[in-house]
FIKOLZA-1660 file (N, C-alpha, C; in steps of 0.1 Angstrom, whole numbers, plus 5000, padded with zeros to 4 digits):
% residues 120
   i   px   py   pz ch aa at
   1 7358 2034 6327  A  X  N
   1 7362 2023 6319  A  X CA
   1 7365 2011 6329  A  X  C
   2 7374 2015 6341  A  X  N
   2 7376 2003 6346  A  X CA
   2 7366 1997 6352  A  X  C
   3 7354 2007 6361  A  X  N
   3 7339 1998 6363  A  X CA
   3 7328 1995 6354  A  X  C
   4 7336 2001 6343  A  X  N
   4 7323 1991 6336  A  X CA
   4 7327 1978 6333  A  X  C
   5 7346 1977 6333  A  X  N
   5 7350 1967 6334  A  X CA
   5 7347 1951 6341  A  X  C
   6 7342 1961 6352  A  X  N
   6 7343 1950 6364  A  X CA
   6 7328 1944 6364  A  X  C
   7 7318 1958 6359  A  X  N
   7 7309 1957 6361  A  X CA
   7 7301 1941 6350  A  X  C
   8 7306 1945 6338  A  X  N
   8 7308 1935 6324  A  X CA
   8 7311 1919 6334  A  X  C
   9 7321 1921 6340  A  X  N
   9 7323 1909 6349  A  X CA
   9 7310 1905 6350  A  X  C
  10 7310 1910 6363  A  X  N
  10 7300 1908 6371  A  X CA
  10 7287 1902 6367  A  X  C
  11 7282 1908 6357  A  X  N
  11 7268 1904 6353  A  X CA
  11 7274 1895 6343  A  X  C
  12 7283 1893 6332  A  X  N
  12 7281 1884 6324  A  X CA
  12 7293 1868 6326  A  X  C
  13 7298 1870 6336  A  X  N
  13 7309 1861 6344  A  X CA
  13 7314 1856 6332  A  X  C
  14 7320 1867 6325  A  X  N
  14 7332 1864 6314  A  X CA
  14 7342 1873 6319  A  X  C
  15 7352 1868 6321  A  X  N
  15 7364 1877 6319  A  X CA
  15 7370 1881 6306  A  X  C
  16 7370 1873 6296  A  X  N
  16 7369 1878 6282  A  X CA
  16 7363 1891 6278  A  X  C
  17 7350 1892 6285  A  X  N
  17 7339 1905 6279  A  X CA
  17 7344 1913 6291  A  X  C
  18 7349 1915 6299  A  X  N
  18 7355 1924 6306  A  X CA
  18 7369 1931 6300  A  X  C
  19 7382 1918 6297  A  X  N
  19 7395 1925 6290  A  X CA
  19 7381 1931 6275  A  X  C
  20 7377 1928 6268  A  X  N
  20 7375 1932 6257  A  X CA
  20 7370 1949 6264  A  X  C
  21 7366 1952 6275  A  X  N
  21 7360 1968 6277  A  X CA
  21 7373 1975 6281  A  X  C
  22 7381 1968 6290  A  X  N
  22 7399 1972 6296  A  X CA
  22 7402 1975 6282  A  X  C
  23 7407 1970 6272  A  X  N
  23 7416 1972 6263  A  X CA
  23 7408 1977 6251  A  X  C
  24 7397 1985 6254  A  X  N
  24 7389 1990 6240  A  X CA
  24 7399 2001 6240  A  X  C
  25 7409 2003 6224  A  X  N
  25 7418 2012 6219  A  X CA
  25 7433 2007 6223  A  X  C
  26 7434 1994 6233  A  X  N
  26 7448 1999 6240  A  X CA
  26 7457 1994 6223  A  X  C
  27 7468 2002 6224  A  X  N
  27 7473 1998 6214  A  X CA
  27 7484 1984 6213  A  X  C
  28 7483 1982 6201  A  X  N
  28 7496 1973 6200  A  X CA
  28 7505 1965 6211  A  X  C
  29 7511 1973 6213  A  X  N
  29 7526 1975 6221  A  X CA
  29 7523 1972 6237  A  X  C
  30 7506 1978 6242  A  X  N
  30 7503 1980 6251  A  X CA
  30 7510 1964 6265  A  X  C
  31 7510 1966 6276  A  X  N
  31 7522 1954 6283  A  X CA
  31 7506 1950 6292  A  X  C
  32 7499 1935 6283  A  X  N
  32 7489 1928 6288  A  X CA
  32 7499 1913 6294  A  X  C
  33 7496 1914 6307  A  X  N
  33 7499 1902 6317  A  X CA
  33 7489 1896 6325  A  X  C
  34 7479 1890 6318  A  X  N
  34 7469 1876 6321  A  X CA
  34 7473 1865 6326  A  X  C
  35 7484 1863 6325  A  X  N
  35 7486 1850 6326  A  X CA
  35 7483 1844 6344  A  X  C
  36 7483 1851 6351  A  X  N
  36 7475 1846 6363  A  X CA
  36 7464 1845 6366  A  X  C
  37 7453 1851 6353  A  X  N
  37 7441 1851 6356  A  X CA
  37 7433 1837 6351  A  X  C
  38 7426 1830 6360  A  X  N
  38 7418 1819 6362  A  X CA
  38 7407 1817 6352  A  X  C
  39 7405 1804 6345  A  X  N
  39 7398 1806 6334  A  X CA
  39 7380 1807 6337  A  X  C
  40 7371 1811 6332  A  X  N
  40 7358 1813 6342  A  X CA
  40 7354 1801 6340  A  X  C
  41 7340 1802 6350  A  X  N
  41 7334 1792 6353  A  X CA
  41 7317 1799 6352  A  X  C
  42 7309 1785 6348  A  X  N
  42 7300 1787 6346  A  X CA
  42 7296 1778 6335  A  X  C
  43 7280 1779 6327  A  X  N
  43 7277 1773 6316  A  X CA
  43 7288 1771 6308  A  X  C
  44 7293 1763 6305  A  X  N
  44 7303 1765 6289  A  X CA
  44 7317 1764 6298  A  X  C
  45 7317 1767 6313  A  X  N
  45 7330 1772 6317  A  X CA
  45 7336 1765 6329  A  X  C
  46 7333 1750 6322  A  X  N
  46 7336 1738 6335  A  X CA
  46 7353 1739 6339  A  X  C
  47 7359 1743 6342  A  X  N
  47 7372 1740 6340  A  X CA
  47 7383 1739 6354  A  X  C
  48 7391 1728 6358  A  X  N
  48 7400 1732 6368  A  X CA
  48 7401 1742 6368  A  X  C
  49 7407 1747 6381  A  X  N
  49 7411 1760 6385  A  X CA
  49 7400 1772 6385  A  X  C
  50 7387 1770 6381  A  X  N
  50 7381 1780 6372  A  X CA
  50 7374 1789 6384  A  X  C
  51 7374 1798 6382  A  X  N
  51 7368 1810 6394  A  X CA
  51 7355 1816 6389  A  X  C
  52 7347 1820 6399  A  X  N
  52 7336 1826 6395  A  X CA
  52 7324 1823 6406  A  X  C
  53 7312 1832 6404  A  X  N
  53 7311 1843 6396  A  X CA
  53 7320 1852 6404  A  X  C
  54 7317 1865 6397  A  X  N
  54 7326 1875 6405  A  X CA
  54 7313 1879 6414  A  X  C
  55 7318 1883 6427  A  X  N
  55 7308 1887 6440  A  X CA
  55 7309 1905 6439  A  X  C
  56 7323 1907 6440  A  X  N
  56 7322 1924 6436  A  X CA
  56 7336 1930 6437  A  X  C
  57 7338 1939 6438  A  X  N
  57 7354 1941 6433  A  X CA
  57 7354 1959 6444  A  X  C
  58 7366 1963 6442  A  X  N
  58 7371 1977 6449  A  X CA
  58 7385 1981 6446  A  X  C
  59 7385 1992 6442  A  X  N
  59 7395 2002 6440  A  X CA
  59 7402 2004 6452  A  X  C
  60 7416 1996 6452  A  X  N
  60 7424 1996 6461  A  X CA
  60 7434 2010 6467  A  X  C
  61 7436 2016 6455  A  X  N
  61 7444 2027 6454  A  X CA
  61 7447 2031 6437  A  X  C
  62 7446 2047 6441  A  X  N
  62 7447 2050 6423  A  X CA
  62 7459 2062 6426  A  X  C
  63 7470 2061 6416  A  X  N
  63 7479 2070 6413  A  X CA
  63 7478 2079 6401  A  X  C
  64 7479 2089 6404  A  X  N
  64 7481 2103 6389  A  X CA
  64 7494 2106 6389  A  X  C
  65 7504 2100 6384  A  X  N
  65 7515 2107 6385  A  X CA
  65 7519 2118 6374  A  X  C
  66 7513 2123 6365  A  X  N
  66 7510 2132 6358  A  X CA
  66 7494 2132 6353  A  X  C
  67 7489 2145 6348  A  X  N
  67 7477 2146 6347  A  X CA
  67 7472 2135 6335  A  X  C
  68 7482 2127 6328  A  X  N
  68 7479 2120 6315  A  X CA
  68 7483 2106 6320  A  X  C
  69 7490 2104 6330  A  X  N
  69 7490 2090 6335  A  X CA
  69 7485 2085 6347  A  X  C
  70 7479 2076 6346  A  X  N
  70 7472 2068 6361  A  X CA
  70 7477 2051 6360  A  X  C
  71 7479 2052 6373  A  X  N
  71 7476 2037 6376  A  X CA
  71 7466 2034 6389  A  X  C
  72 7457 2026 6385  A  X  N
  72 7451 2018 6400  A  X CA
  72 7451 2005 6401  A  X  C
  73 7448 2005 6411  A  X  N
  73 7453 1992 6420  A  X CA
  73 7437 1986 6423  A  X  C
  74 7433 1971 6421  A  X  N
  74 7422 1972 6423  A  X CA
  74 7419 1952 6429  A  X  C
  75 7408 1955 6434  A  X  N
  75 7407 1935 6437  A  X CA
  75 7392 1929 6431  A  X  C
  76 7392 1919 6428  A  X  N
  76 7375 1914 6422  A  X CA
  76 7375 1900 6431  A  X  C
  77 7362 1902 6442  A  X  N
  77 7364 1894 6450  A  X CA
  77 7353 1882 6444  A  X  C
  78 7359 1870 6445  A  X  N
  78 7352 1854 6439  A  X CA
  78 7349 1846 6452  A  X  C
  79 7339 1839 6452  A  X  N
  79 7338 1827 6464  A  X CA
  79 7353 1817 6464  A  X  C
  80 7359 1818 6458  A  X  N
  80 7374 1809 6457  A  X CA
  80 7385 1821 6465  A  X  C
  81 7384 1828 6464  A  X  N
  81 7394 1841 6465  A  X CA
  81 7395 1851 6458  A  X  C
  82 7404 1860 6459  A  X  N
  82 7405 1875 6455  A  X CA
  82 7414 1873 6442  A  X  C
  83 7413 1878 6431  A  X  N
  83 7419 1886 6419  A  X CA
  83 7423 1898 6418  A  X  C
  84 7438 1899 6418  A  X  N
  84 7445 1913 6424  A  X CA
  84 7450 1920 6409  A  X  C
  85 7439 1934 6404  A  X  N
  85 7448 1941 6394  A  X CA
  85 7452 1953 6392  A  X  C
  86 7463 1951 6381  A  X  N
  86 7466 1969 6382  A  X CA
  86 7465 1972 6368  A  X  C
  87 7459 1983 6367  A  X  N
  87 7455 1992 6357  A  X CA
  87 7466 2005 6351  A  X  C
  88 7475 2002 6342  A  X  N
  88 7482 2013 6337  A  X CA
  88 7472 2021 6325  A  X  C
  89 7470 2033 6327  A  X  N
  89 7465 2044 6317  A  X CA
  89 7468 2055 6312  A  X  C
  90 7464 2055 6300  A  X  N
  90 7474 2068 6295  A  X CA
  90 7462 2076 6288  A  X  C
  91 7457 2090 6292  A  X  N
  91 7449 2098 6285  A  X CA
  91 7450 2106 6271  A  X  C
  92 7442 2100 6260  A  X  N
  92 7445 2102 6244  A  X CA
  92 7433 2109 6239  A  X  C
  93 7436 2118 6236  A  X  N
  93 7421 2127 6231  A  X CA
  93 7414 2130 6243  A  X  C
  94 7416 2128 6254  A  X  N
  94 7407 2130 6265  A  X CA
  94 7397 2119 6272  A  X  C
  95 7407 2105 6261  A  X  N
  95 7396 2094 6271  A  X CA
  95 7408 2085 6275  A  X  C
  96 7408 2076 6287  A  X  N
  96 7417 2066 6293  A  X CA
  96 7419 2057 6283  A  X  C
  97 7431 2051 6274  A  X  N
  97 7435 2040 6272  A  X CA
  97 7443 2030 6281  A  X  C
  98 7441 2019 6283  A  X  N
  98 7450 2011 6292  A  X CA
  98 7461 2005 6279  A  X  C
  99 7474 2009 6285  A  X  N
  99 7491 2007 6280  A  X CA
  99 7491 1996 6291  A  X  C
 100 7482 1993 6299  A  X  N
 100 7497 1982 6308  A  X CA
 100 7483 1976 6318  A  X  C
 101 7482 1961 6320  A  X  N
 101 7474 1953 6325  A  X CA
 101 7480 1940 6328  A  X  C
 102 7480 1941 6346  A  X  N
 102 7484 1928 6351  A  X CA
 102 7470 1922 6360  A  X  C
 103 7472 1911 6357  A  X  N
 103 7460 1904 6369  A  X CA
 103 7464 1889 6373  A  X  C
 104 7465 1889 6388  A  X  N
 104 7467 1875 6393  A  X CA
 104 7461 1871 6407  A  X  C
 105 7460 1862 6407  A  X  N
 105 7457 1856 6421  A  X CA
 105 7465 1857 6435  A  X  C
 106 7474 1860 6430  A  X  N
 106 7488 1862 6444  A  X CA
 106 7493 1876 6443  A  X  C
 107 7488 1884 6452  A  X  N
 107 7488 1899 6456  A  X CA
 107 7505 1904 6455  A  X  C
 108 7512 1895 6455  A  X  N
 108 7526 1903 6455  A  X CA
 108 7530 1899 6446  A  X  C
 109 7527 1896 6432  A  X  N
 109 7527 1899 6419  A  X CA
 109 7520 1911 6414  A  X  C
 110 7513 1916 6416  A  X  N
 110 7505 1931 6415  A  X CA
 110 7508 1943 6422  A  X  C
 111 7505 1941 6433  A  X  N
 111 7506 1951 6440  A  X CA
 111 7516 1955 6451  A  X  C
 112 7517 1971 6445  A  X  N
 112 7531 1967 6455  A  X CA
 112 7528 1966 6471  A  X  C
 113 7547 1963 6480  A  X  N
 113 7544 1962 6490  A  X CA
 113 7540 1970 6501  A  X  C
 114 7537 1986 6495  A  X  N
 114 7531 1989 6507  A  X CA
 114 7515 1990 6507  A  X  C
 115 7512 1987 6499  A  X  N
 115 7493 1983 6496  A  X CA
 115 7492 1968 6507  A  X  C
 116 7502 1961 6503  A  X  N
 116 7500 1949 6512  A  X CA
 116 7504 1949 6525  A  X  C
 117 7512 1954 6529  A  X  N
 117 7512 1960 6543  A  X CA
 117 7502 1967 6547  A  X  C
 118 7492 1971 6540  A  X  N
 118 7487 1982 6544  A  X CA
 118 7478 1979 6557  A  X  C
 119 7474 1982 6568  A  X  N
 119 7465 1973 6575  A  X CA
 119 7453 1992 6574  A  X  C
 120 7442 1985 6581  A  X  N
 120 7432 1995 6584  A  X CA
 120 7419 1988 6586  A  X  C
% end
């Protein structure tokens, strides 16, 4: 789910048709925090601030803290700069729903600090 997410990026440089693959089922309640994500660019998508296309993305780190909850940590890299998110999920019937989606441009709004420390 989440690379098809990215993947949706990628080829269709909508971020729209990407949340729409993230949040297929999330429910209601679910804790969506866009508000640092950059509006796209492209045909139709002139806009200050606007980022794009996406170049490619990586799975920064992924947590299972029970066998029914994940979170990962992930980046989608743009010719402007990097897009830092995290992925909360919760397993229902046996497929991932995402309960909880942040995404922004400034890494220490997402991710915690020891990912950012991280060197290697």
């Amino acid at each position: 789910m989440i690379a098809n997410g990215f993947d949706t990026f990628k080829s269709t440089g909508s971020s729209r048709e990407a949340l729409a693959v993230w949040l297929q089922g999330a429910p209601a309640t679910a804790n969506i925090d866009t508000v640092g994500l950059p509006p796209d660019v492209g045909p139709g998508f002139e806009k200050p601030g606007a980022i794009g296309p996406m170049e490619a993305y990586e799975v920064v780190a992924v947590y299972s803290t029970t066998p029914r909850l994940r979170r990962i940590y992930a980046v989608a890299y743009f010719p402007q700069g990097p897009l830092f998110c995290r992925f909360d999920l919760y397993r229902v019937k046996g497929a991932w729903v995402t309960y909880g989606l942040k995404i922004h441009t400034v890494p220490e709004l997402v991710l915690p600090i020891e990912l950012i420390e991280k060197t290697g």
